[in-house]
C-alpha positions in Angstrom: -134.0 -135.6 -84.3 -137.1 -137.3 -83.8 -138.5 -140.7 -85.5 -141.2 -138.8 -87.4 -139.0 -136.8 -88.8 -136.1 -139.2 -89.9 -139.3 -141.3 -91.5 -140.6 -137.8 -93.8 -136.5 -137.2 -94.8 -135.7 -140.6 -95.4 -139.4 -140.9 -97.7 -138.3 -137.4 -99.6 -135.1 -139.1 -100.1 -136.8 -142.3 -101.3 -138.8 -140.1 -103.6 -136.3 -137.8 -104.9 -134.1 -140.6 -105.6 -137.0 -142.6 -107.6 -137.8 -139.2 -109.7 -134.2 -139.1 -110.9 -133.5 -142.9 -111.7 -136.8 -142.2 -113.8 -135.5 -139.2 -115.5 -131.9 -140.3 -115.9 -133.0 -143.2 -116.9 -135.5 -141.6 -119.5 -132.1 -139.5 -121.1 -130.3 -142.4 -121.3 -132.6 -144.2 -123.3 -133.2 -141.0 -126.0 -129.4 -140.8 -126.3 -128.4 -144.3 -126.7 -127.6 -145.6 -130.1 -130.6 -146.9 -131.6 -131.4 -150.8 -131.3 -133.5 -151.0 -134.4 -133.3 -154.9 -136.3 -133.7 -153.1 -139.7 -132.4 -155.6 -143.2 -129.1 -155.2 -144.1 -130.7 -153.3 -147.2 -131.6 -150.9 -145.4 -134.8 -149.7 -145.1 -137.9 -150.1 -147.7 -139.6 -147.1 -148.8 -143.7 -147.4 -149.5 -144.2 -149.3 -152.5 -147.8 -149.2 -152.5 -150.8 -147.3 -154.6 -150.8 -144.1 -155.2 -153.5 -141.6 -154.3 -156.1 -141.3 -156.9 -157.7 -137.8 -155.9 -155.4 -135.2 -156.5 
């Protein structure tokens, strides 16, 4: 096979590898438990004003 073409292979390669590290990686972070640092209360619901034009 010639050099030119084991360079565009081995670059498709590269690329196609990069894309699915990137999705993968993407996945993984949506499905992971959630690393939130909420109180141990819980969390606070919106104490503030409420709407005057109703």
């Amino acid at each position: 096979m010639p050099t030119h073409r084991k360079g565009i292979f081995s670059r498709l390669w590269n690329t196609l590898r990069m894309s699915s590290d990137y999705v993968f990686g993407a996945a993984a972070r949506i499905f992971s438990p959630s690393t939130d640092n909420y109180p141990k209360t819980g969390t606070q619901s919106y104490k503030g004003d409420p709407n005057s034009k109703k």
